[in-house]
N, CA, C and O atoms as a printed pandas DataFrame, in Angstrom:
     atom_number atom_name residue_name chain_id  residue_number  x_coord  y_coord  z_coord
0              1         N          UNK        A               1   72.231   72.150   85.759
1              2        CA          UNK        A               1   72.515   73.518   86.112
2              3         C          UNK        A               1   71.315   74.096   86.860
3              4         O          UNK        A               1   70.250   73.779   86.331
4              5         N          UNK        A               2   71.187   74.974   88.112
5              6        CA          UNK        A               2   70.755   75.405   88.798
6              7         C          UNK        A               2   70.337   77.048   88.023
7              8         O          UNK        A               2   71.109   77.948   87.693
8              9         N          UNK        A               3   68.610   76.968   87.899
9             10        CA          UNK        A               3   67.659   77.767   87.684
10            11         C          UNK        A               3   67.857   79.027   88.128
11            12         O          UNK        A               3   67.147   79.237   89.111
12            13         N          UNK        A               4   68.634   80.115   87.771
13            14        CA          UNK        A               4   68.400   80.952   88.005
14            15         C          UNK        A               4   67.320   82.074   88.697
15            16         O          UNK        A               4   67.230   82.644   89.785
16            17         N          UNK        A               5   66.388   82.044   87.146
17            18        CA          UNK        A               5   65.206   82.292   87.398
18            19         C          UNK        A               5   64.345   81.699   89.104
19            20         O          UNK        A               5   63.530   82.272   89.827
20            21         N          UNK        A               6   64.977   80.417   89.201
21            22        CA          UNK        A               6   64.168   79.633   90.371
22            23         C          UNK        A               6   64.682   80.066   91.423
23            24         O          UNK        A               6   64.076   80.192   92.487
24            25         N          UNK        A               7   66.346   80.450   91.143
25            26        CA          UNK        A               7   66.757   81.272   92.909
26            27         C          UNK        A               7   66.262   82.257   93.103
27            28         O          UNK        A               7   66.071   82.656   94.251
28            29         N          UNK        A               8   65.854   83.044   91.862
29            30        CA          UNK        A               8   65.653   84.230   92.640
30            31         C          UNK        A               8   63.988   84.520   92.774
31            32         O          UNK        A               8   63.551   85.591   93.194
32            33         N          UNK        A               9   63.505   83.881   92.534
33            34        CA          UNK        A               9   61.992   83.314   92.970
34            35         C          UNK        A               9   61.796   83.203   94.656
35            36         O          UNK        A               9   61.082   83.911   95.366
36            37         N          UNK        A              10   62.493   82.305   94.971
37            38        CA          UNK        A              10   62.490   81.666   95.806
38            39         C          UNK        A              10   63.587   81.600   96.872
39            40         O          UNK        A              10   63.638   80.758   97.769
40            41         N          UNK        A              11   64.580   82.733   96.630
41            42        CA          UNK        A              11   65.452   82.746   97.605
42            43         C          UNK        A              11   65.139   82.902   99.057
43            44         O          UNK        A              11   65.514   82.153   99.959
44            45         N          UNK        A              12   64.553   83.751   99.141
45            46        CA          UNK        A              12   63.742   84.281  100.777
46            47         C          UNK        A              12   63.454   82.928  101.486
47            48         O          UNK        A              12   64.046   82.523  102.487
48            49         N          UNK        A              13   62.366   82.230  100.759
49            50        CA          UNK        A              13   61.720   80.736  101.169
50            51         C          UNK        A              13   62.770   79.639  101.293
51            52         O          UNK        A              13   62.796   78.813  102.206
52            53         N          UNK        A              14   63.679   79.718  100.226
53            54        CA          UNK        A              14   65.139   78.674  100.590
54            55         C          UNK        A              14   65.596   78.849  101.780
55            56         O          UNK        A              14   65.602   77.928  102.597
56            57         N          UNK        A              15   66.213   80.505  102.153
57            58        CA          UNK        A              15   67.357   80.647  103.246
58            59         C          UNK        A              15   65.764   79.975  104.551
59            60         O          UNK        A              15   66.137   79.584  105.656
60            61         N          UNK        A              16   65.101   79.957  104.420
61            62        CA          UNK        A              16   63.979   79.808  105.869
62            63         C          UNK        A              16   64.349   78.276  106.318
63            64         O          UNK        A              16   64.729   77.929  107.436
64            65         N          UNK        A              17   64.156   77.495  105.237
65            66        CA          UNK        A              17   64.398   75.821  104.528
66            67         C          UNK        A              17   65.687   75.464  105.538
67            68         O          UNK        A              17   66.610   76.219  105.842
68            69         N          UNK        A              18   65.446   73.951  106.003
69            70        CA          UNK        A              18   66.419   73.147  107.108
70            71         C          UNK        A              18   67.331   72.949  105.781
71            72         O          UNK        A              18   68.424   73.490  105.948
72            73         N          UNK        A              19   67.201   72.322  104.493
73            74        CA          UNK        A              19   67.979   71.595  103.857
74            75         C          UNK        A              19   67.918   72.407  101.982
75            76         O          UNK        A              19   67.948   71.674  100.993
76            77         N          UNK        A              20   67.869   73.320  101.913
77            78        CA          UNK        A              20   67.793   74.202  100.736
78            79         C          UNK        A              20   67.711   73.167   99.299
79            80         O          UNK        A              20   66.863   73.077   98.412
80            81         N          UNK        A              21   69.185   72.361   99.576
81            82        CA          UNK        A              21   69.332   71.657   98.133
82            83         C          UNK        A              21   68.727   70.405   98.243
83            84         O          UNK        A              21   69.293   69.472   97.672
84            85         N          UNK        A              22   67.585   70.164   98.923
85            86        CA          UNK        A              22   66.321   69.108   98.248
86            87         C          UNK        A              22   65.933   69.907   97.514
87            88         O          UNK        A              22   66.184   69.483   96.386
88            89         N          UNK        A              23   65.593   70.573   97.474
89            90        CA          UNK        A              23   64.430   71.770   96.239
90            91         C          UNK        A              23   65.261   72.762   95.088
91            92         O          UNK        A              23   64.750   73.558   94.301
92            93         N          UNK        A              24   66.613   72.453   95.257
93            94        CA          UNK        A              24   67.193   72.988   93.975
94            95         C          UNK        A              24   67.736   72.251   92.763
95            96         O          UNK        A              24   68.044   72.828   91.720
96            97         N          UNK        A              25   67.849   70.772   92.988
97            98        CA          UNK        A              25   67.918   70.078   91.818
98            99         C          UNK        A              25   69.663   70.137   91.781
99           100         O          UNK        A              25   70.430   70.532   92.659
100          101         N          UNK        A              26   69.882   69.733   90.780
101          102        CA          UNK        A              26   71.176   69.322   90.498
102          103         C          UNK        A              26   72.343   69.099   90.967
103          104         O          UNK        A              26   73.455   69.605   90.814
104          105         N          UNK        A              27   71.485   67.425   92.155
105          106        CA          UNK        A              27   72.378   66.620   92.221
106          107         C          UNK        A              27   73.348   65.857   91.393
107          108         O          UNK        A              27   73.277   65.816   90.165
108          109         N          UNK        A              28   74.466   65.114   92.261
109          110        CA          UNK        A              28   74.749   64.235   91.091
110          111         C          UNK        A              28   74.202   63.190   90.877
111          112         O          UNK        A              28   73.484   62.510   91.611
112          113         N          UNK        A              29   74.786   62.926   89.077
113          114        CA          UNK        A              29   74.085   61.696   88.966
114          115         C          UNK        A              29   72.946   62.540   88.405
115          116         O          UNK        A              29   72.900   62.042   87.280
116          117         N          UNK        A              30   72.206   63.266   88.410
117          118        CA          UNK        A              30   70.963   64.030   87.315
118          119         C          UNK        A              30   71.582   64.063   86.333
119          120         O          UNK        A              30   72.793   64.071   86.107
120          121         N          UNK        A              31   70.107   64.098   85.296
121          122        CA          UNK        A              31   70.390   64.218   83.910
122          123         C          UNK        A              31   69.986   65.538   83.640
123          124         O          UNK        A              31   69.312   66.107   84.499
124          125         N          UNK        A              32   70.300   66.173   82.517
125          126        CA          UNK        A              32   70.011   67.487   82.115
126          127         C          UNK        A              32   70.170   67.693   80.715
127          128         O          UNK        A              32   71.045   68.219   80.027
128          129         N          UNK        A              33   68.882   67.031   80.441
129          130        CA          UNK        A              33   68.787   67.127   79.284
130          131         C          UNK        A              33   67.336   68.330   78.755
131          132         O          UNK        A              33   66.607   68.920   79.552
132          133         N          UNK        A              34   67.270   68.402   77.466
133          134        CA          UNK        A              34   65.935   69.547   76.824
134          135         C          UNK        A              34   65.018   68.919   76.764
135          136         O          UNK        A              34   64.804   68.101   75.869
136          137         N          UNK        A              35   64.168   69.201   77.839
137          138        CA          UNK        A              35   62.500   69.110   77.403
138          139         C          UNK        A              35   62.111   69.078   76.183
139          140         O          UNK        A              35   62.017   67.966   75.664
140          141         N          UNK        A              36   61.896   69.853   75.669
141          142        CA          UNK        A              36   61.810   70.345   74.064
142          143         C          UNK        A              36   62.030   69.174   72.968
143          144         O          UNK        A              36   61.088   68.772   72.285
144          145         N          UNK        A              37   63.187   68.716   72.863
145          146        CA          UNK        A              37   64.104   68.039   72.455
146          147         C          UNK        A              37   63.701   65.876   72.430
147          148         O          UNK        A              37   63.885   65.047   71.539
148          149         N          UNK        A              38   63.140   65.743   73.823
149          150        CA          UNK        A              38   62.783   64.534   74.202
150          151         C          UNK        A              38   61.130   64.002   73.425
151          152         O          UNK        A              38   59.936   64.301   73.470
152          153         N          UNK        A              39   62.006   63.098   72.784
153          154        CA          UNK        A              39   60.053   62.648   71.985
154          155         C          UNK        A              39   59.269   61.653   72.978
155          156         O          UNK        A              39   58.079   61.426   72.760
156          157         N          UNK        A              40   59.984   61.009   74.156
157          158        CA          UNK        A              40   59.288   60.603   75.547
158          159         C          UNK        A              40   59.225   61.338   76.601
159          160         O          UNK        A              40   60.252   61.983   76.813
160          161         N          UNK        A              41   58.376   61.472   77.347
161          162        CA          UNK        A              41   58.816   62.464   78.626
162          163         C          UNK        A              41   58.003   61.096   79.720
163          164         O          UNK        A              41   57.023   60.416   79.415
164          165         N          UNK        A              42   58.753   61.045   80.913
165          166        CA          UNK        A              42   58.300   60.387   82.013
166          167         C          UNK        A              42   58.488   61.718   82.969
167          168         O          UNK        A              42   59.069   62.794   82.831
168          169         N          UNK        A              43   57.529   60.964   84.237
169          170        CA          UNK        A              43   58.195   62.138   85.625
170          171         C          UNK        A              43   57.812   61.167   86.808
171          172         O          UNK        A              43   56.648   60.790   86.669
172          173         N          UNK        A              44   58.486   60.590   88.044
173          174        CA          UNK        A              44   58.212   59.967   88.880
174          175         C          UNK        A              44   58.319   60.628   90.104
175          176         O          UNK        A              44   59.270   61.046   90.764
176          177         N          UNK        A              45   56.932   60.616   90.264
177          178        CA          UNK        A              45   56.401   61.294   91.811
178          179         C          UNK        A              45   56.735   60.164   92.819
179          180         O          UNK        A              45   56.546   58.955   92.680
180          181         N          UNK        A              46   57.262   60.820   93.842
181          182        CA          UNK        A              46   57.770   60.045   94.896
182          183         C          UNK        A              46   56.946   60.830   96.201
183          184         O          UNK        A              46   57.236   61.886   96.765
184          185         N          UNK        A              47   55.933   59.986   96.417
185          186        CA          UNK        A              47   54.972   60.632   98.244
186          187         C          UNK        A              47   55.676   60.862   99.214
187          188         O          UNK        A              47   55.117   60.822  100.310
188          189         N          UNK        A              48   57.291   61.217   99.152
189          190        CA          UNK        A              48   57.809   61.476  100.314
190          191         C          UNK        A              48   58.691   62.614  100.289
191          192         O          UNK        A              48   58.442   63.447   99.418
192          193         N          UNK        A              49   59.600   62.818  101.001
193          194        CA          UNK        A              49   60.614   63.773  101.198
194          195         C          UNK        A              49   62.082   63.450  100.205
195          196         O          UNK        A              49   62.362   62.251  100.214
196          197         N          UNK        A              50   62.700   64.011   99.665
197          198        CA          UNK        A              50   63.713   64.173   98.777
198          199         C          UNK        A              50   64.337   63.085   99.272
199          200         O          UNK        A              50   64.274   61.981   98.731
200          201         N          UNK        A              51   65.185   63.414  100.674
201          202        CA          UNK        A              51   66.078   62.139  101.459
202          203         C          UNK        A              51   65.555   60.596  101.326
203          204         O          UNK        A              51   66.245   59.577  101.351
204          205         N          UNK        A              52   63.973   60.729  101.162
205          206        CA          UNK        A              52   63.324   59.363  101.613
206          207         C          UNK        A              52   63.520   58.571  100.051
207          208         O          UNK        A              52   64.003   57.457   99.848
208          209         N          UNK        A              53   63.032   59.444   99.160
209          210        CA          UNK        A              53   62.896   59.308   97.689
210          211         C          UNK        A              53   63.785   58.673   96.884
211          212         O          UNK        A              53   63.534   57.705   96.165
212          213         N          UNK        A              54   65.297   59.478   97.068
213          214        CA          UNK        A              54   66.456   59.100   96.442
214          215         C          UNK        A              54   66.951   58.436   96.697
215          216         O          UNK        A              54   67.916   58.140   95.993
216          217         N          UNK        A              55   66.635   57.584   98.068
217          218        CA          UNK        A              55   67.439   56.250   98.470
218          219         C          UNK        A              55   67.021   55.122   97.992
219          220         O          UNK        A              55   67.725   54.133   98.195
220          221         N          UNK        A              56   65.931   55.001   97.332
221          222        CA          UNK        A              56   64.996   54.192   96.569
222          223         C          UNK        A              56   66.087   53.372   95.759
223          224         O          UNK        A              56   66.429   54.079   94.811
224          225         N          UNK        A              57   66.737   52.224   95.750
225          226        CA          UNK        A              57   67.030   51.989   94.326
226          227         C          UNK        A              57   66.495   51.510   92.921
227          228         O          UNK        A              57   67.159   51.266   91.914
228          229         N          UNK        A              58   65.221   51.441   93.089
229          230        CA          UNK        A              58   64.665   50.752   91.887
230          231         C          UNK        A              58   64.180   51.682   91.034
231          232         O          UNK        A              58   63.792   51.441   89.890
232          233         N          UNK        A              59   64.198   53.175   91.781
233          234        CA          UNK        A              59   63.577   54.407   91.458
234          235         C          UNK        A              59   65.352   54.868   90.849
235          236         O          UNK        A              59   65.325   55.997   90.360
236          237         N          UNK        A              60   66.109   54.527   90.826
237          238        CA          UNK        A              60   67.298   55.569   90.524
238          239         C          UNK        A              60   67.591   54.734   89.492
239          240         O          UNK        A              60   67.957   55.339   88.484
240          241         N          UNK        A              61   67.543   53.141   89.367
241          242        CA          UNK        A              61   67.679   52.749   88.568
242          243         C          UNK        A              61   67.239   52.897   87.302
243          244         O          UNK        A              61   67.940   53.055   86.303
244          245         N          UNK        A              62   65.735   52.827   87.384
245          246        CA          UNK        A              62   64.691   53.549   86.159
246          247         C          UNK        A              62   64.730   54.160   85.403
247          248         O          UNK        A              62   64.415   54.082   84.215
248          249         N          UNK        A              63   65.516   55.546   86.577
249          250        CA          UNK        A              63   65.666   57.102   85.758
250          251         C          UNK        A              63   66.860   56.955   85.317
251          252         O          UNK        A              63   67.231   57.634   84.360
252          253         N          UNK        A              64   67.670   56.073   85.903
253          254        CA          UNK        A              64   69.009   55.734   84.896
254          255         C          UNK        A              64   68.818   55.230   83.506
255          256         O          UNK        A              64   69.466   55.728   82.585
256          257         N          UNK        A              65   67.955   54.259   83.304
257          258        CA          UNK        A              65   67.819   53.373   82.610
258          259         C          UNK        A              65   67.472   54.324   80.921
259          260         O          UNK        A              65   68.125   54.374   79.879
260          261         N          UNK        A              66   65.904   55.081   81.411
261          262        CA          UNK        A              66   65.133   55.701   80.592
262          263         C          UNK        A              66   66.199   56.982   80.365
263          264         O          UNK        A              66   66.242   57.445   79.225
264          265         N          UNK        A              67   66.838   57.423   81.130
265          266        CA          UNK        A              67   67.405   58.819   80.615
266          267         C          UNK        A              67   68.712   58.114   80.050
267          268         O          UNK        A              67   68.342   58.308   78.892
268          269         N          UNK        A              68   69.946   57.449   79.878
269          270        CA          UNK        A              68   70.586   56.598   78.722
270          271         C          UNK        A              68   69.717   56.931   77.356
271          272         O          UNK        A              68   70.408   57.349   76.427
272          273         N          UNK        A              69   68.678   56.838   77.167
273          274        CA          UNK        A              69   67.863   56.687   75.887
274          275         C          UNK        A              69   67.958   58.353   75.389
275          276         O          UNK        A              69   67.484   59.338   75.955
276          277         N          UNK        A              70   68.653   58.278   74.276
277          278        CA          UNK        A              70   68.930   59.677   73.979
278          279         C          UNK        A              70   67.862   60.542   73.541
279          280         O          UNK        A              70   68.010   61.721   73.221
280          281         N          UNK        A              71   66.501   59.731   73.543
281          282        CA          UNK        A              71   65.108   60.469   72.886
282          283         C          UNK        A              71   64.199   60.585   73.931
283          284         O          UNK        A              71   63.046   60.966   73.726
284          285         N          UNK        A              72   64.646   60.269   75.110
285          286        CA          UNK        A              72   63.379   59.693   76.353
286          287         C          UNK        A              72   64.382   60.950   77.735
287          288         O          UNK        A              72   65.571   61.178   77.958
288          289         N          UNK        A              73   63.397   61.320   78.179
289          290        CA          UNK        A              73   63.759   61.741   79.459
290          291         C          UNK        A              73   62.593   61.477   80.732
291          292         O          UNK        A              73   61.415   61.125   80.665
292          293         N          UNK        A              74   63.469   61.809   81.902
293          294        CA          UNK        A              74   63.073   61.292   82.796
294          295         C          UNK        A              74   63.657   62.145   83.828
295          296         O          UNK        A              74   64.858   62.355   83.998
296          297         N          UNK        A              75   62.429   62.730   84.669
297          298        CA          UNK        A              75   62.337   63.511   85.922
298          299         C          UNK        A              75   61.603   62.759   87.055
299          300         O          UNK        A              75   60.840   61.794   87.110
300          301         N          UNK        A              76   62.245   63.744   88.061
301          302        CA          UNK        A              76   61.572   63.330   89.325
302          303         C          UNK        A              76   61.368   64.251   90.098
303          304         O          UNK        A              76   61.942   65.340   90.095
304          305         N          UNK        A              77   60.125   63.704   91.175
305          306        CA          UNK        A              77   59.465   64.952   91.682
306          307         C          UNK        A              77   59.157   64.634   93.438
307          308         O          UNK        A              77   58.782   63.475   93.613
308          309         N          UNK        A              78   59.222   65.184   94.287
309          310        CA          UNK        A              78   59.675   64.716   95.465
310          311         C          UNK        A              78   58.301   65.914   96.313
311          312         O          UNK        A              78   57.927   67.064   96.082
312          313         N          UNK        A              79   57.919   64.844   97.337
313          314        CA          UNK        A              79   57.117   65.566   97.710
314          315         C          UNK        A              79   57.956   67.204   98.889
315          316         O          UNK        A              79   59.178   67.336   98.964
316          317         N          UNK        A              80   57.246   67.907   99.414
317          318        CA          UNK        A              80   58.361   69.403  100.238
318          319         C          UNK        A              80   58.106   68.908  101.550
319          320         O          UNK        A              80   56.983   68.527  101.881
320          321         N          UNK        A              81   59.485   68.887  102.623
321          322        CA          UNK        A              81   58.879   68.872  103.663
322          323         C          UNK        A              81   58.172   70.215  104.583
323          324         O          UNK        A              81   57.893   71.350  104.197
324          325         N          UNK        A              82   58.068   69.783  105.500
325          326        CA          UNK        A              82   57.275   70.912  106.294
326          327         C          UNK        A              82   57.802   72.172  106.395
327          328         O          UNK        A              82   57.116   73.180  106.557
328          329         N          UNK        A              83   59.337   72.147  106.281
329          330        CA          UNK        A              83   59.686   73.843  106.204
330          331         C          UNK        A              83   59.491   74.330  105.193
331          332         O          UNK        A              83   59.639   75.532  105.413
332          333         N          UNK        A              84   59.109   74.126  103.613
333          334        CA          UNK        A              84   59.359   74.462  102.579
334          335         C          UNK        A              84   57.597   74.625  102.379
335          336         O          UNK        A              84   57.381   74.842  101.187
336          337         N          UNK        A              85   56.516   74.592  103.048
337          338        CA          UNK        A              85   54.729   74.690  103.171
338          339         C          UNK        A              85   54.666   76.215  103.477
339          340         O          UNK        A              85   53.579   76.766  103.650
């Protein structure tokens, strides 16, 4: 589910943005699970752009793998491109 709080942060800076929903999260296929809740936490930084990131398969696999585990979660973090600086 899409952050409220985060649209309206950041709405102004979205509408500027070529591609808005790299930076809003909840694609498919995400997990959404509670921080809180997870007695593992991972997060995989990816040095590139959202598009470049998610095509990865060994990287989607992973976060598949670890987020299945009902105690473990697993995020990802994508570097912004140049409209979003």
């Amino acid at each position: 589910m899409i952050d409220d709080k985060f649209l309206a942060e950041y709405e102004n800076l979205l509408y500027q943005t070529e591609r808005p929903s790299r930076y809003i999260g909840d694609e498919y296929g995400s997990y959404d699970k509670d921080f809180n809740l997870a007695e593992g936490k991972f997060l995989f930084v990816f040095p590139d752009k959202y598009e470049i990131g998610i095509s990865n398969f060994g990287h989607k696999i992973i976060y598949d793998l670890i987020n299945k585990k009902k105690n473990l979660l697993c995020d990802r973090l994508y570097a912004p491109d140049k409209d979003f600086l």
